[in-house]
C-alpha positions as CSV (number, residue, x, y, z in Angstrom):
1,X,-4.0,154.3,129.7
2,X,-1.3,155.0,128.0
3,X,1.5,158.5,128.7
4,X,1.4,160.7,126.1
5,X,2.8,164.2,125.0
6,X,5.4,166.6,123.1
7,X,8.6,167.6,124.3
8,X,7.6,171.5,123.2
9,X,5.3,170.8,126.4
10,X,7.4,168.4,128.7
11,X,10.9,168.0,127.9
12,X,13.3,164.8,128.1
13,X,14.4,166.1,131.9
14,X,10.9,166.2,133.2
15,X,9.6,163.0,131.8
16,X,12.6,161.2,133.5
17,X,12.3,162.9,136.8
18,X,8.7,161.6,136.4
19,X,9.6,158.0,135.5
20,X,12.7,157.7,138.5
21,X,10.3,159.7,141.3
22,X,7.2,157.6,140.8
23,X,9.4,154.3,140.3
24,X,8.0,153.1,137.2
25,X,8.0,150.3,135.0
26,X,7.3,150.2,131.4
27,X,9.2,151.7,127.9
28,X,9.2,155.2,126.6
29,X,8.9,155.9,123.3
30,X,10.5,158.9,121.6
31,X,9.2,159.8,117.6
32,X,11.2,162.9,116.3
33,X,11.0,164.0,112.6
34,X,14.1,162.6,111.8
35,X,15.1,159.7,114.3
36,X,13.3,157.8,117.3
37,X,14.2,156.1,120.6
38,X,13.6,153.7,123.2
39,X,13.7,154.0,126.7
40,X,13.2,150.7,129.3
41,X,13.0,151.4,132.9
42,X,12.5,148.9,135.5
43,X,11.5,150.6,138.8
44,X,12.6,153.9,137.9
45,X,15.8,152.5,136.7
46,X,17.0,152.6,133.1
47,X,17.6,149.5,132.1
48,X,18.3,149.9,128.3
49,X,17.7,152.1,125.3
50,X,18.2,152.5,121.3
51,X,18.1,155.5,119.1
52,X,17.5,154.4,115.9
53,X,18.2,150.9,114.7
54,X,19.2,149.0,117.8
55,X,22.8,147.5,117.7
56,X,24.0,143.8,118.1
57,X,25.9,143.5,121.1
58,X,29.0,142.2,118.6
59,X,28.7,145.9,117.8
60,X,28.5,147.3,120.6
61,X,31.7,145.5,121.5
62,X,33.7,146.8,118.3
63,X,32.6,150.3,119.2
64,X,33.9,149.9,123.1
65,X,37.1,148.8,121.9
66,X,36.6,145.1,123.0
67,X,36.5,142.9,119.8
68,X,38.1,143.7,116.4
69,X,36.3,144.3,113.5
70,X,36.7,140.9,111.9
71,X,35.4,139.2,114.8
72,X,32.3,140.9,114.9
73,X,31.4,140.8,111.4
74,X,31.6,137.0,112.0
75,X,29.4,137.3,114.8
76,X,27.0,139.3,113.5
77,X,26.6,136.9,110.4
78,X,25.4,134.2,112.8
79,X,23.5,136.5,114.9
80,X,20.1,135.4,114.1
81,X,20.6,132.3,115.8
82,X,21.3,133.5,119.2
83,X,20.3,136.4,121.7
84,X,22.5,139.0,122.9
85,X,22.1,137.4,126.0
86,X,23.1,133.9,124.5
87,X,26.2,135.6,122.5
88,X,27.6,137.4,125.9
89,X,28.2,134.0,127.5
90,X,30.0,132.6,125.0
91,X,32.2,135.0,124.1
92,X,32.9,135.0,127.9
93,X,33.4,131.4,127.5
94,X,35.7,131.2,125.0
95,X,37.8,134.1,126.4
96,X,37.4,136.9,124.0
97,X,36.0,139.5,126.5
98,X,35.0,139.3,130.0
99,X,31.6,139.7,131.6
100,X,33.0,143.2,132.9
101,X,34.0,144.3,129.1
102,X,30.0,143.6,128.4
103,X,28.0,145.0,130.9
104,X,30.6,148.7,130.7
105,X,30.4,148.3,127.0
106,X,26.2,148.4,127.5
107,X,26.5,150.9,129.9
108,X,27.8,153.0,127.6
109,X,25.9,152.4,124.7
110,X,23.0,152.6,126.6
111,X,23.9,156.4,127.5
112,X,25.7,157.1,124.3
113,X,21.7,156.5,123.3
114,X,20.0,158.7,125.9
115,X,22.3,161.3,126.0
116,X,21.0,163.0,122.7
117,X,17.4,163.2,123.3
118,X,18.3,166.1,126.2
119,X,18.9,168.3,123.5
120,X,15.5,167.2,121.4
121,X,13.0,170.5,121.6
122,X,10.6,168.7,119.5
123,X,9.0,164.6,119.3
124,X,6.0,163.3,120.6
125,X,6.5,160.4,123.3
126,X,4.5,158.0,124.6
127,X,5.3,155.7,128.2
128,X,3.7,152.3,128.0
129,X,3.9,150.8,131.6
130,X,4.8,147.7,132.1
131,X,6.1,146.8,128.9
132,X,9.4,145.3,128.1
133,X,10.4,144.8,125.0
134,X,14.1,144.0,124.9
135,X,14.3,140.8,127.1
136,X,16.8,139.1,124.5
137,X,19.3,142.1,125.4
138,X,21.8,142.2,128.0
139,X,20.1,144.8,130.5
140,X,21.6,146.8,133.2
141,X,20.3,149.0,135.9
142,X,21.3,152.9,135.8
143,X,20.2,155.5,138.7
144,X,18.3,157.6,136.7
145,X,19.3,160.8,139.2
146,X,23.2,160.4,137.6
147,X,21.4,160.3,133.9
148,X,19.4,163.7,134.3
149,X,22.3,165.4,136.1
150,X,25.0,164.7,133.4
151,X,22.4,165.2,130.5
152,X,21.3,168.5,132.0
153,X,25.2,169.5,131.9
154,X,25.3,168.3,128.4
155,X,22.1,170.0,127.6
156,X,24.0,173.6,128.6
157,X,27.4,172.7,126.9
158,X,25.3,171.9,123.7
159,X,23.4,175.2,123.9
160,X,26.8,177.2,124.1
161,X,28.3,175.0,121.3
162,X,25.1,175.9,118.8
163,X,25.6,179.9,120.3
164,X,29.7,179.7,118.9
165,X,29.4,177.0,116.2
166,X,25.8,177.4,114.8
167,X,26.3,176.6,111.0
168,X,27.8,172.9,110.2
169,X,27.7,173.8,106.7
170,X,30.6,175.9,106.5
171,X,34.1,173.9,105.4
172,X,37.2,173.4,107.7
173,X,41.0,174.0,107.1
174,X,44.5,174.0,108.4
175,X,46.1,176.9,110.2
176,X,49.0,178.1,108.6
177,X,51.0,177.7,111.7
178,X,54.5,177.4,110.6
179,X,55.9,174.7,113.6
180,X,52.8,173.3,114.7
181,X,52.8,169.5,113.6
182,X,49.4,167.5,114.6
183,X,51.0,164.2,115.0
184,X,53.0,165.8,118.3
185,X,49.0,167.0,119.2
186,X,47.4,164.1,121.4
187,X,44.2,163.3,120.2
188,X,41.5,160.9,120.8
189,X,40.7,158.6,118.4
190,X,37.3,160.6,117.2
191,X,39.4,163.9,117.1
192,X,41.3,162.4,114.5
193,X,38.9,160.8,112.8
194,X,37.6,164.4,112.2
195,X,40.7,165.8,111.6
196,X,41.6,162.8,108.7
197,X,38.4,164.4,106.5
198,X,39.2,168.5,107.0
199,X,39.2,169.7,103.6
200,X,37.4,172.6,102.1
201,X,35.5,170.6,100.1
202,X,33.7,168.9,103.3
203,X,31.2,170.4,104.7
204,X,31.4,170.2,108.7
205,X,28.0,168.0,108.7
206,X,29.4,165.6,106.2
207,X,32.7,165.0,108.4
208,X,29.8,164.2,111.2
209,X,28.0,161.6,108.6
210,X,31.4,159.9,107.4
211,X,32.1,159.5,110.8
212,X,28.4,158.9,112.1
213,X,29.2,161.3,114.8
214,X,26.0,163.1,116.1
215,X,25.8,167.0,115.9
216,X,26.5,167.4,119.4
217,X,29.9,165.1,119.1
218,X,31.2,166.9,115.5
219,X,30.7,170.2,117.1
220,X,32.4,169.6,120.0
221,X,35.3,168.2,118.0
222,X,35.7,171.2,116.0
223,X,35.1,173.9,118.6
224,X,37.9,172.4,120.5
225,X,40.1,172.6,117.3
226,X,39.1,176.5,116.3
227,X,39.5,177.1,120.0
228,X,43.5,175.4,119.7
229,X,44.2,177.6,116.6
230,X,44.8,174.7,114.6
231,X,41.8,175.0,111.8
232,X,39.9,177.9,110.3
233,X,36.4,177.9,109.2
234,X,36.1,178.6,105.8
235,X,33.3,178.6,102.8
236,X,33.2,175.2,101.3
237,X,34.8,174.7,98.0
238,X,32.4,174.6,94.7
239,X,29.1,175.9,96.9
240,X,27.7,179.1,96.4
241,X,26.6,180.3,99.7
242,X,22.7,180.8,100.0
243,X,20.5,180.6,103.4
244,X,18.7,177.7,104.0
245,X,14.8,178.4,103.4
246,X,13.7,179.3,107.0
247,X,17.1,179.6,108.5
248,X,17.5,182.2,111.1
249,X,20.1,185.3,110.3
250,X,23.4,185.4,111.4
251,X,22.3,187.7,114.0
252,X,19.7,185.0,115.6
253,X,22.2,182.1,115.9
254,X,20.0,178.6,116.2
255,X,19.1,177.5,120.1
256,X,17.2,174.4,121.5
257,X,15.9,176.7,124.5
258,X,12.5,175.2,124.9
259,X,9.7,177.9,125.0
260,X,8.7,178.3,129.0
261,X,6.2,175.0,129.9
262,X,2.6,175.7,130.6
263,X,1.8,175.3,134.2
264,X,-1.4,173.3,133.5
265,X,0.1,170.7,131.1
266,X,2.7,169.5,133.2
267,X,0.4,169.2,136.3
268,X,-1.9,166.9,134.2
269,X,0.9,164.7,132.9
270,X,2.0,164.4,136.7
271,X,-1.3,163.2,137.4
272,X,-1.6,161.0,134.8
273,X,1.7,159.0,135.3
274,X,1.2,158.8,138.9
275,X,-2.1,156.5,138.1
276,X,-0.2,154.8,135.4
């Protein structure tokens, strides 16, 4: 029989400590309102994971930095005729990338995918053991003890970020900072990305979605710009600020604290994934 729950009850944390502790096999599946992910473990090891649509690995390569955008809108225009698996090797083969560039360029994409869903407080889930459903991809094996320790730090920095930067509908702009220049500012290349669509006509959530950046990533971003003086939050241009119908007050800023978990549902859910 089949895992199944809420995160209000048993959050992303608990259900991987489960899955690495007992040293299971199978896929978890993750159904929020607005998005969903898969999880593929192989004895309590991650082995791969998609939020959303799931990525070619061309893609996945363009997005590591690996193959230039040209070359993987060619691939992926051919992809139906080969696996990921199938692609890898010749793109290895015909010296484009090398078998290191794929499996860090997974890695990371693989993470880049489980990262978020420490910070979901709400989605049901469901653990099917034993099944496997992305053979065709190029898996890889990830201790899941390094996964809950850095999403559990990520889970805390997120938290703070929502406590200083709770509303991404307010606009950015420029400091007026006589001397300061941003091209002597080194940046990454999603810090300017951000910085290329600051105008008081976008709203901090649209910068996010121009950039598909998550909300966790654009808030980051612009926290660490407020924080260097070199924008200012302003209200955006042409939008008559109203609150959002159940919005909390400026005095409650927004949290993903999960309400305290009741004792007896996460002893049954133990139970019931050890037998799994």
């Amino acid at each position: 029989m089949a895992l199944k729950g809420n995160l209000r009850d048993f959050s992303t944390t608990q259900l991987l400590n489960l899955i690495n502790l007992a040293r299971k096999t199978g896929t978890l599946a993750i159904d929020a309102r607005d998005d969903r992910a898969r999880l593929s473990f192989r004895e309590g090891k991650l082995v791969y994971a998609t939020l959303g649509q799931d990525a070619h690995l061309a893609a996945i390569l363009h997005r590591a930095g690996k193959l230039s955008e040209e070359q993987a809108r060619t691939i992926q225009t051919q992809a139906s005729a080969k696996s990921d698996k199938e692609w890898g090797l010749l793109l290895i083969n015909a010296g484009y990338v090398s078998q290191s560039d794929i499996l860090q360029s997974v890695h990371a994409y693989i993470l880049g995918n489980v990262y978020p869903l420490f910070t979901w407080p709400d989605g049901n889930f469901r653990f099917e053991s034993n099944v496997l459903p992305f053979g065709d991809r190029i898996n890889v094996s990830i201790d899941l003890e390094n996964v809950i320790m850095e999403g559990s730090r990520r889970l805390k920095e997120w938290e703070r970020l929502q406590d200083e930067l709770p509303n991404l509908d307010m606009a950015l702009k420029f400091a007026d900072r006589p001397g300061a220049n941003m091209r002597n500012i080194s940046m990454s290349v999603e810090e300017w990305r951000v910085v290329s669509f600051i105008n008081p006509r976008n709203t901090i959530r649209q910068i996010a979605q121009y950039n598909n950046m998550s909300d966790f990533q654009v808030r980051k971003i612009v926290y660490g710009l407020l924080q260097a003086g070199l924008v200012e939050l302003v209200q955006p241009e042409g939008v008559i600020p109203r609150p959002r119908p159940g919005a909390p007050s400026p005095e409650t800023p927004l949290t993903t604290r999960r309400p305290a978990v009741k004792r007896g549902v996460v002893l049954r859910l133990i139970d019931r994934i050890r037998k799994l």
